[in-house]
BADOVEX-979052 format. One record per residue (C-alpha): x, y, z. Coordinates in pm, 1 decimal. Layout:
+----------+----------+----------+
!        X !        Y !        Z !
+----------+----------+----------+
!        X !        Y !        Z !
...
+----------+----------+----------+
REM end
This chain:
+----------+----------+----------+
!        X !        Y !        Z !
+----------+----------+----------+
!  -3883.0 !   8701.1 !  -3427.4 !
!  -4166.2 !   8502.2 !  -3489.9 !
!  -4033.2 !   8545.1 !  -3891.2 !
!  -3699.9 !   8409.0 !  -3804.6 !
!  -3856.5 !   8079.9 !  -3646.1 !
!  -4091.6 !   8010.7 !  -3905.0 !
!  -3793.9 !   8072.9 !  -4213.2 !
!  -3579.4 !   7828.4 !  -3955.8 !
!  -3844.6 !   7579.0 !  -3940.2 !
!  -3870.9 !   7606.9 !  -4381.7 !
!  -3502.3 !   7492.1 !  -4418.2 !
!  -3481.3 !   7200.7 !  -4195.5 !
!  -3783.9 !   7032.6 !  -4377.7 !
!  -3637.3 !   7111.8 !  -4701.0 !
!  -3306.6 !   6965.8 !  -4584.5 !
!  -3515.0 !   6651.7 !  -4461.0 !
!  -3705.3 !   6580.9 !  -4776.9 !
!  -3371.6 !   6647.9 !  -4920.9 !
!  -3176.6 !   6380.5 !  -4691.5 !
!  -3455.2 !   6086.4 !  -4814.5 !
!  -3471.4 !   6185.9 !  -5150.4 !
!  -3063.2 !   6149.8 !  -5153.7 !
!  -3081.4 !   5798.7 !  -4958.1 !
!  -3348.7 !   5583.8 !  -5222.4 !
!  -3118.1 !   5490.9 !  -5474.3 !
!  -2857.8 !   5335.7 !  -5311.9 !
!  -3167.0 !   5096.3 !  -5148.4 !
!  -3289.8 !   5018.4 !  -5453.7 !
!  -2937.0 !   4940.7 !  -5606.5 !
!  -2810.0 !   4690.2 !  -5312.6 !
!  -3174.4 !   4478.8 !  -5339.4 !
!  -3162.1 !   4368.1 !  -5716.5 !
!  -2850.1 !   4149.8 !  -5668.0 !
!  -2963.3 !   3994.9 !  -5402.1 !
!  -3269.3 !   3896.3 !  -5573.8 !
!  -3109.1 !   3769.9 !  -5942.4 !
!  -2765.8 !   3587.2 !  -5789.9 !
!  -3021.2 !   3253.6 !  -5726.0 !
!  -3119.0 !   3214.1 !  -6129.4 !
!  -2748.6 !   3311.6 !  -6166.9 !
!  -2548.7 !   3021.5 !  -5947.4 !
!  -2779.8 !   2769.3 !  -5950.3 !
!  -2724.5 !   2665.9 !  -6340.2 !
!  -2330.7 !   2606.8 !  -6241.2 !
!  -2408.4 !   2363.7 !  -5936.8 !
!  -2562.3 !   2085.2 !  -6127.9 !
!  -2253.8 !   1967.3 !  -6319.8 !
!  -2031.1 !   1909.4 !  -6032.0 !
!  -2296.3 !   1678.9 !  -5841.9 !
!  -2173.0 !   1369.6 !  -5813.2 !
!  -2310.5 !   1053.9 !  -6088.9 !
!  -2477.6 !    812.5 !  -5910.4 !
!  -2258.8 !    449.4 !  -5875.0 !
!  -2338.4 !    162.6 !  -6136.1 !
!  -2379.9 !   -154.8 !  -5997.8 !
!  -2034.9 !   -367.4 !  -6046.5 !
!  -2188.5 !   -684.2 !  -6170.6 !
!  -1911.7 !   -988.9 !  -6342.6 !
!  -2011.2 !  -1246.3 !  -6633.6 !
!  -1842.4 !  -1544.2 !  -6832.0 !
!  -1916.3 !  -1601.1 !  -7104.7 !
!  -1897.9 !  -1936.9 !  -7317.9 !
!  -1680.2 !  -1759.8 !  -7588.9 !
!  -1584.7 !  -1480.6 !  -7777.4 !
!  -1753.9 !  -1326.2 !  -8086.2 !
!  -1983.8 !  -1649.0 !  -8054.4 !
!  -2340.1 !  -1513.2 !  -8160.8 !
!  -2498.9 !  -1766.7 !  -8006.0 !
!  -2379.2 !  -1509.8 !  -7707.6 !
!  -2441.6 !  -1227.7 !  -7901.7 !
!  -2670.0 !  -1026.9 !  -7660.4 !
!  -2391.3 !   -944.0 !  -7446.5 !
!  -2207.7 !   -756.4 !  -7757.5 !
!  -2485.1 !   -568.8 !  -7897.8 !
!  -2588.5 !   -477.3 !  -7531.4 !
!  -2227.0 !   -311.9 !  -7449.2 !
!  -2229.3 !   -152.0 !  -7795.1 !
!  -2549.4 !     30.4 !  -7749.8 !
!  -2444.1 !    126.4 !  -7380.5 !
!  -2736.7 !    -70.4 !  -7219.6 !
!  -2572.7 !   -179.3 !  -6923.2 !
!  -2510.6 !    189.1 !  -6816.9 !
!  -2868.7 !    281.8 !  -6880.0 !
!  -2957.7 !     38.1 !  -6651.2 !
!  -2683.2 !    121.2 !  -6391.3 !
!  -2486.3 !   -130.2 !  -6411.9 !
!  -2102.3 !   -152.9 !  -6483.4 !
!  -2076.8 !   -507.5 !  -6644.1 !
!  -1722.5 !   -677.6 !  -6669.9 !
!  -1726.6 !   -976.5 !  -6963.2 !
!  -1542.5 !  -1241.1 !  -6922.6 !
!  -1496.4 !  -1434.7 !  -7219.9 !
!  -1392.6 !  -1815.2 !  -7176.8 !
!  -1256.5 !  -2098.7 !  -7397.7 !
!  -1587.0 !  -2288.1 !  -7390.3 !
!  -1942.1 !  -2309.9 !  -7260.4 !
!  -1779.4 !  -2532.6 !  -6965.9 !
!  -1554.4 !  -2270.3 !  -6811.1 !
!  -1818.1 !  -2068.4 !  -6812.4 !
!  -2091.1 !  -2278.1 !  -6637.6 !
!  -1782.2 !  -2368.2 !  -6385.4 !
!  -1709.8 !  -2014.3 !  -6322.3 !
!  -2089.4 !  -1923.1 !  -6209.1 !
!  -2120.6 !  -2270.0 !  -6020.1 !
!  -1791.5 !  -2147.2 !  -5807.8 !
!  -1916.1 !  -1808.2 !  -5704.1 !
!  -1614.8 !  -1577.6 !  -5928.2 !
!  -1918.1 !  -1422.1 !  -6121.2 !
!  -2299.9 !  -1314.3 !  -6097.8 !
!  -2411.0 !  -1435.4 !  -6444.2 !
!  -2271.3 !  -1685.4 !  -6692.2 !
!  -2366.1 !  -1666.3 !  -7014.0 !
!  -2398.0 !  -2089.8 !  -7174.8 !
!  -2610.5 !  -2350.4 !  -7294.4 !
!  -2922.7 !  -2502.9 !  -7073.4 !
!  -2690.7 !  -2776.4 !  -7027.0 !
!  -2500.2 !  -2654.5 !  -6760.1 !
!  -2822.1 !  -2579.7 !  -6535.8 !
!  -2896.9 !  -2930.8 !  -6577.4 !
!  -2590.7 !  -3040.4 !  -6486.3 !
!  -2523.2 !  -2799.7 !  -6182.2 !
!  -2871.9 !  -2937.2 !  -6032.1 !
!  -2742.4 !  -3323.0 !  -6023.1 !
!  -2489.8 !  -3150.1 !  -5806.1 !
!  -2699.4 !  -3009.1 !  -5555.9 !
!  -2625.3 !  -2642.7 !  -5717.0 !
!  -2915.7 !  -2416.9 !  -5822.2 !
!  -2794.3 !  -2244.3 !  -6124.9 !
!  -3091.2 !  -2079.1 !  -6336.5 !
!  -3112.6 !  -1963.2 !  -6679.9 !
!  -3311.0 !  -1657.4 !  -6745.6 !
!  -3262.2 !  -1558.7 !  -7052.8 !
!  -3321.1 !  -1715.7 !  -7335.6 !
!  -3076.9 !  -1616.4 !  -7656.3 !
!  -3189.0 !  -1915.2 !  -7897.6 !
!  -3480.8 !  -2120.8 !  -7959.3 !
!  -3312.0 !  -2303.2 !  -8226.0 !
!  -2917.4 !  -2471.7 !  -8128.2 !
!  -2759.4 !  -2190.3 !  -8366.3 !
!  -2498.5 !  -2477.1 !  -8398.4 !
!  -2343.9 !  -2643.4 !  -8749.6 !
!  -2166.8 !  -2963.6 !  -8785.3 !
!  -1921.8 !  -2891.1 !  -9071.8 !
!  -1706.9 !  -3125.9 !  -9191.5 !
!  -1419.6 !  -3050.1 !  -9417.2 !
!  -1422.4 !  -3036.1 !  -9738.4 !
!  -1130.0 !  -3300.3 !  -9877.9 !
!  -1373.7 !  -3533.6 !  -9696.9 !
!  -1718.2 !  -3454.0 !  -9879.0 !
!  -1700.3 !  -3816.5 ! -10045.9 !
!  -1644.2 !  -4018.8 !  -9750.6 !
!  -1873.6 !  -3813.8 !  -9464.4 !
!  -2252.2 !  -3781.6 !  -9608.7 !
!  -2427.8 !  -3872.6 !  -9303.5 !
!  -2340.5 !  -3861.8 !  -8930.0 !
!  -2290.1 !  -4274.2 !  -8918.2 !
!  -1970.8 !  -4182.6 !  -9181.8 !
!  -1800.7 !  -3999.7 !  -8848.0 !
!  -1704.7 !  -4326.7 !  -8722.4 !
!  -1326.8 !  -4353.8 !  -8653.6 !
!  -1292.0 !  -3958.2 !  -8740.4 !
!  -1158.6 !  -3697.8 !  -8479.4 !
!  -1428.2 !  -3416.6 !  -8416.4 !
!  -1440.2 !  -3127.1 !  -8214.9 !
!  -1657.3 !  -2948.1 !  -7980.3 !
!  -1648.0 !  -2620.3 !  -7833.8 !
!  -1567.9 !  -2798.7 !  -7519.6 !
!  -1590.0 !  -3148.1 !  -7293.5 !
!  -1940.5 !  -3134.8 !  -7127.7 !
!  -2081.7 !  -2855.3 !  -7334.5 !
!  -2387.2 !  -2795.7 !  -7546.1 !
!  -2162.7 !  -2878.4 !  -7874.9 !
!  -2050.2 !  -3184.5 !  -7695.3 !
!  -2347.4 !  -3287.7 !  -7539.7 !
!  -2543.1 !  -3223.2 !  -7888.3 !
!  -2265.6 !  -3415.6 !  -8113.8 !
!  -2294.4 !  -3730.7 !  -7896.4 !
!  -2725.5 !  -3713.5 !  -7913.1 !
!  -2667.1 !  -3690.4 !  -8312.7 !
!  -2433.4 !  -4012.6 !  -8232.5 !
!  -2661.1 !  -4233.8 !  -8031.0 !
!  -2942.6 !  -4162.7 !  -8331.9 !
!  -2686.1 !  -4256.4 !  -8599.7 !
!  -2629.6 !  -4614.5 !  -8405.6 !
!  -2251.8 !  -4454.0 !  -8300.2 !
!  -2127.7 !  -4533.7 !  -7990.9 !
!  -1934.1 !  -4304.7 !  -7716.1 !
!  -1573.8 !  -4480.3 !  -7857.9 !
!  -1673.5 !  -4496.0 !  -8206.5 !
!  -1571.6 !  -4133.2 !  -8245.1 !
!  -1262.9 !  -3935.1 !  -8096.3 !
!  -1441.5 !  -3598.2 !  -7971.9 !
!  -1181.0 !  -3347.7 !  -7906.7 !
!  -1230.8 !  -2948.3 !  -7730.4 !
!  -1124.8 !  -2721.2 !  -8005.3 !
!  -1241.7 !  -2403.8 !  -7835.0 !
!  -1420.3 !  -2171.1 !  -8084.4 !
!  -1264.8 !  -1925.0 !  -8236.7 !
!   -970.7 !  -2203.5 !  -8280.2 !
!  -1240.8 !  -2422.0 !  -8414.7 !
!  -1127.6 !  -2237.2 !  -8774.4 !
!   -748.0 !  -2307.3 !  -8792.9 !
!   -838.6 !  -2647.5 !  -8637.4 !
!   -980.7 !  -2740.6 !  -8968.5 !
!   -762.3 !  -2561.8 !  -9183.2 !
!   -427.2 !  -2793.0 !  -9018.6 !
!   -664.9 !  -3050.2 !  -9056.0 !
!   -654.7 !  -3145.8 !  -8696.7 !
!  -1066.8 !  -3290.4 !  -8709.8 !
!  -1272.7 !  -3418.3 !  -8980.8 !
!  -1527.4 !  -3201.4 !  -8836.5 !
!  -1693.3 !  -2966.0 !  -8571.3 !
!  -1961.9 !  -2874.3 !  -8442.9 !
!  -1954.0 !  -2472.2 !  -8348.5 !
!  -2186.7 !  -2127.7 !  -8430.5 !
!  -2153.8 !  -1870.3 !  -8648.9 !
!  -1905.9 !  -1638.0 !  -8708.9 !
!  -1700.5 !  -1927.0 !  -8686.3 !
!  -1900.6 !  -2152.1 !  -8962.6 !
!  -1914.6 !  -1886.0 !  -9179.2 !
!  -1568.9 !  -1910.5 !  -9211.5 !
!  -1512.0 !  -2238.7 !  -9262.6 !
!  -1814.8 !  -2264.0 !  -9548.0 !
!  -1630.5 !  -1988.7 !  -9712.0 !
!  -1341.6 !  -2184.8 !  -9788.4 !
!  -1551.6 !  -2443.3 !  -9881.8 !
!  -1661.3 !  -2686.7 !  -9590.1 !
!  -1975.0 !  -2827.6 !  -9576.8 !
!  -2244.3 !  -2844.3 !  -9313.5 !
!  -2389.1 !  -3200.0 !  -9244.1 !
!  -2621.9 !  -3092.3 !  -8932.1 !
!  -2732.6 !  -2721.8 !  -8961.0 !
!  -2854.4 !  -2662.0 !  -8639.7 !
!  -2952.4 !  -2295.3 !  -8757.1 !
!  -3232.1 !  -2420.5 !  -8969.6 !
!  -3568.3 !  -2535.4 !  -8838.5 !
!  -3541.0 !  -2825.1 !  -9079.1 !
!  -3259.4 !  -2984.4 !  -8898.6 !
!  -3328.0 !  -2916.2 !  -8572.7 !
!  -3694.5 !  -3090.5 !  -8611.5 !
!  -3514.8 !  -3372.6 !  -8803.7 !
!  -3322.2 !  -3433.4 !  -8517.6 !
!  -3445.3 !  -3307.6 !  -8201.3 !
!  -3815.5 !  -3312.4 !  -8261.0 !
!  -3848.3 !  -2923.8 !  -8285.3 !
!  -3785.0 !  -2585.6 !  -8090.6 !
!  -3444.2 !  -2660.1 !  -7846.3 !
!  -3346.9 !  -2422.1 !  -7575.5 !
!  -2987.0 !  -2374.5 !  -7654.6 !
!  -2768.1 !  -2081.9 !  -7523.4 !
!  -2872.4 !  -1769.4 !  -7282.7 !
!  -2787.5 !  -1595.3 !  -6948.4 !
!  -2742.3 !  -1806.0 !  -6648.7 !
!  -2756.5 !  -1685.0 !  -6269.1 !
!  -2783.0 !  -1867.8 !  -5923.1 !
!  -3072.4 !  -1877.9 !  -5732.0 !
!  -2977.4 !  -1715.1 !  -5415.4 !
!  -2937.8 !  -1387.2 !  -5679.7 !
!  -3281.7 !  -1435.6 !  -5825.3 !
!  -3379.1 !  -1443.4 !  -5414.5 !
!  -3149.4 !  -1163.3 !  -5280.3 !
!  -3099.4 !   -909.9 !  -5574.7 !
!  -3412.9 !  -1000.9 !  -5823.0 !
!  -3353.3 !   -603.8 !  -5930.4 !
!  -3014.9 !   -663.0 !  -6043.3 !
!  -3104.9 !   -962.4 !  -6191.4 !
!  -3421.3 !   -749.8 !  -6383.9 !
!  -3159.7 !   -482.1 !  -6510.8 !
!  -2934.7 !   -737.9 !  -6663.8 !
!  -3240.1 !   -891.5 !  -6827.5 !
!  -3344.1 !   -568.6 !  -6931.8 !
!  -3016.2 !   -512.3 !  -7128.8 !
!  -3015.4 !   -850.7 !  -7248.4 !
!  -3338.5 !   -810.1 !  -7428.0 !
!  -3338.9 !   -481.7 !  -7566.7 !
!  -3041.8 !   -588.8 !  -7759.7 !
!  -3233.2 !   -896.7 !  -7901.3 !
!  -3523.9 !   -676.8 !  -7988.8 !
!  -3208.6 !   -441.8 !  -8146.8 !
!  -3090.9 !   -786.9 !  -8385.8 !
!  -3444.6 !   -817.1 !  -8499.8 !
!  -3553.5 !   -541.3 !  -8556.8 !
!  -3234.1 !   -433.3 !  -8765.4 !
!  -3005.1 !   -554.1 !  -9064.0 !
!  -2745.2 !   -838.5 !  -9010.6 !
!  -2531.9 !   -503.5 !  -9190.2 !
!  -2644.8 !   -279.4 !  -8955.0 !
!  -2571.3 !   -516.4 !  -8617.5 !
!  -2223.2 !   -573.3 !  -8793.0 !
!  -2134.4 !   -205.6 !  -8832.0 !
!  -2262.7 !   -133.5 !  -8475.2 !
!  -1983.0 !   -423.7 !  -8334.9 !
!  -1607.0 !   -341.4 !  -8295.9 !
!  -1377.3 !   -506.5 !  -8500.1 !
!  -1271.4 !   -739.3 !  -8191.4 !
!  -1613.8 !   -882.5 !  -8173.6 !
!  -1672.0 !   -891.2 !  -8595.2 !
!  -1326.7 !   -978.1 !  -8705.6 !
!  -1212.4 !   -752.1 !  -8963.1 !
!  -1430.9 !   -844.8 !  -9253.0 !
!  -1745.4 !   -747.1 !  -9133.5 !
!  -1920.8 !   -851.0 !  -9460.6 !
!  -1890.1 !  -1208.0 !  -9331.0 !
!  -1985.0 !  -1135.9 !  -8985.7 !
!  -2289.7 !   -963.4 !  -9141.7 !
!  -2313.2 !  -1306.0 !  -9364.9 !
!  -2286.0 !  -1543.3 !  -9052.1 !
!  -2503.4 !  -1358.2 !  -8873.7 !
!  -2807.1 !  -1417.3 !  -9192.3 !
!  -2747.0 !  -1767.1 !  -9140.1 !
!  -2769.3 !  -1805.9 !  -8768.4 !
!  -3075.2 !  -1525.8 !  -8772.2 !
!  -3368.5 !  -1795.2 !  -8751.7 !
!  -3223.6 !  -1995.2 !  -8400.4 !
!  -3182.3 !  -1640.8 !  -8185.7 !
!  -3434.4 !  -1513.4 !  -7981.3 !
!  -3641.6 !  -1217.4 !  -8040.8 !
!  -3770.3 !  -1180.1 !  -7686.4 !
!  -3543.5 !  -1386.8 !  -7439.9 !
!  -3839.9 !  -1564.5 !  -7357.9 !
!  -3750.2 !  -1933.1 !  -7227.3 !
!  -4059.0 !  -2191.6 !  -7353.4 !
!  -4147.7 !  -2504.1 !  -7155.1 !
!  -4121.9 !  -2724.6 !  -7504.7 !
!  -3785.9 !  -2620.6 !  -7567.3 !
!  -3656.5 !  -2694.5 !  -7223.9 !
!  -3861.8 !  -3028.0 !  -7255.6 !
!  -3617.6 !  -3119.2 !  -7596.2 !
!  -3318.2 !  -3050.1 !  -7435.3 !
!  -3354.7 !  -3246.8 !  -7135.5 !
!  -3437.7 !  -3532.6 !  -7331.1 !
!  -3060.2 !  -3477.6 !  -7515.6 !
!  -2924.5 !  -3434.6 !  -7191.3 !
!  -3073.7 !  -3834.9 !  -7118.4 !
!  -2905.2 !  -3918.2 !  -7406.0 !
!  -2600.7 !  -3751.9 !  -7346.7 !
!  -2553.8 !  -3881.9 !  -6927.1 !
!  -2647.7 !  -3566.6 !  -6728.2 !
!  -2938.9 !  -3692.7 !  -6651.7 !
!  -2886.7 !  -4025.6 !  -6483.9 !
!  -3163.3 !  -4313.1 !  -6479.2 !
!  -3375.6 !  -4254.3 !  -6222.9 !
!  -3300.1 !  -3931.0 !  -6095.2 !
!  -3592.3 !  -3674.3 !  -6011.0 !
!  -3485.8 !  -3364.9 !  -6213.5 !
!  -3685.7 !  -2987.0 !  -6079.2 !
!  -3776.0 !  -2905.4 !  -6399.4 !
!  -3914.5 !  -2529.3 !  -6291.2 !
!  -3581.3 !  -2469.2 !  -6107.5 !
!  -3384.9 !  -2484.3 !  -6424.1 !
!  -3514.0 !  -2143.7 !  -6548.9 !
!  -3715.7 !  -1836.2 !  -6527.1 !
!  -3894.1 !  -1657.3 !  -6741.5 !
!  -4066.7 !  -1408.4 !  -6574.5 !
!  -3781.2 !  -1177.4 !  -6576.0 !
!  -3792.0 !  -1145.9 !  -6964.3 !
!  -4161.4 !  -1094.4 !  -6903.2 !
!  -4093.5 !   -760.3 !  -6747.5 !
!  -3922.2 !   -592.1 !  -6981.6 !
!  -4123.5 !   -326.7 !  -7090.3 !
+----------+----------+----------+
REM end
């Protein structure tokens, strides 16, 4: 009896060590899924978060294809204002007028014209800031056409000609009428006419002005077919000649409840702004010209490249805006009227520099 127990006892441990040896491997099986699905899934989860949302931000600018605006070009062709998350809109206008108008009004953040236009905004109570520079040189060329090289040599000769300007009111108009006063010309003595700036070209070709004053591409063009330039503007010859040195032309414009409200935005567009002027010069006037689309170069890029040589020495390398060439084109602006006798001008409250500053 006491045999029987003890075999009994023998066969239901042996069926017990049997019924856990039997129940491991599914265990084992079930845990290493678990354990590998998170290196698995989480590759396949970062694609389908959402981007984060660029900034909408809206500019107008003086004119197209102008490189006195170039910035703006190079910085969409290299993609800046994404890096910087913005989604810039470019508004291209007729003249450097519109364009001061347009940021004066409120339709846009930024504006991209001549110092002029700040100048002018502040006589009318509006705080309109440039912070950018883009030239420290005009950039601009008075060409005169060709059929007339024997009867226009100096700027006096102009009397009783038609010339044109990229617009009434701005920097081409305000600078044609300072080279006036110094040649003894009076307002009358000259019939000054907008001709836009791309139109500038065919303007000459119908012979519609004896001359006008405008920036590269444009001039290119028109010394190509064999115009001359009386003032080159591009040159720091010329522009000491006639304005006594360095001139703050052309750059980005912005109000000053922006700089106050939404300095970052402001910074980002500055950013982009100068990165592409470090791009110009640090690169071929080939290389900037094969980096453009054909709507901004025209199809012959070879001149582009060649306009862009010539207007090389008045652009900016570090949108950097300098106290003597805001100083020279004040005094222009005396000349020209925007400035009226008498009146205190804010001299700081025309610009900023300390945005360009920051760029690192």
């Amino acid at each position: 009896m006491a045999r029987k127990w003890y075999a009994l006892g023998l066969l239901v441990l042996a069926l017990a060590l049997l019924s856990a040896c039997a129940g491991a491997p599914p265990v084992a099986q079930t845990a290493a899924p678990t354990l590998s699905a998170p290196a698995v899934t989480a590759p396949t989860q970062a694609p389908n978060q959402a981007a984060p949302e660029l900034e909408k931000v809206s500019v107008a600018i003086g004119a197209q294809g102008a490189m006195v605006y170039l910035p703006f070009d190079v910085a969409k062709a290299l993609d800046l204002y994404k890096q910087e998350g913005l989604d810039v809109t470019l508004n291209f206008m007729s003249g450097g007028t519109l364009a001061g108008n347009a940021i004066v009004s409120g339709s846009v953040q930024f504006s991209g014209a001549s110092l002029d236009h700040p100048i002018a905004a502040q006589a009318q109570g509006k705080d309109i800031r440039m912070v950018t520079s883009f030239t420290h040189l005009p950039g601009l060329t008075l060409v005169v056409r060709k059929d007339l090289k024997d009867k226009i040599k100096t700027v006096a000769d102009l009397k009783g000609q038609k010339v044109g300007v990229t617009g009434i009111g701005s920097g081409s108009h305000v600078l044609l009428v300072y080279l006036m006063n110094k040649a003894g010309l009076k307002p009358d003595d000259v019939q000054i006419v907008a001709v836009g700036s791309a139109t500038a070209v065919p303007a000459m070709q119908k012979g519609e002005v004896a001359a006008v004053m405008t920036a590269d591409p444009f001039t290119g063009v028109m010394l190509k077919e064999g115009d001359y330039a009386l003032v080159d503007f591009c040159t720091e010859a010329d522009t000491t000649k006639y304005l006594g040195g360095e001139y703050q032309f052309t750059g980005m414009e912005t109000t000053g409840d922006m700089i106050k409200n939404k300095p970052q935005t402001v910074q980002k567009m500055v950013n982009a702004m100068v990165k592409a002027e470090r791009y110009v010069a640090t690169h071929s006037p080939e290389e900037v010209a094969n980096l453009l689309p054909a709507e901004v170069t025209g199809k012959d890029k070879a001149l582009y490249a060649q306009g862009l040589t010539h207007i090389l020495p008045a652009l900016s390398k570090d949108g950097i805006i300098t106290e003597a060439g805001v100083d020279n084109a004040i005094a222009v602006n005396k000349v020209f009227g925007s400035i009226k006798p008498g009146q205190t001008l804010n001299i700081p409250a025309l610009y900023d520099s300390d945005f360009a500053k920051n760029v690192k």
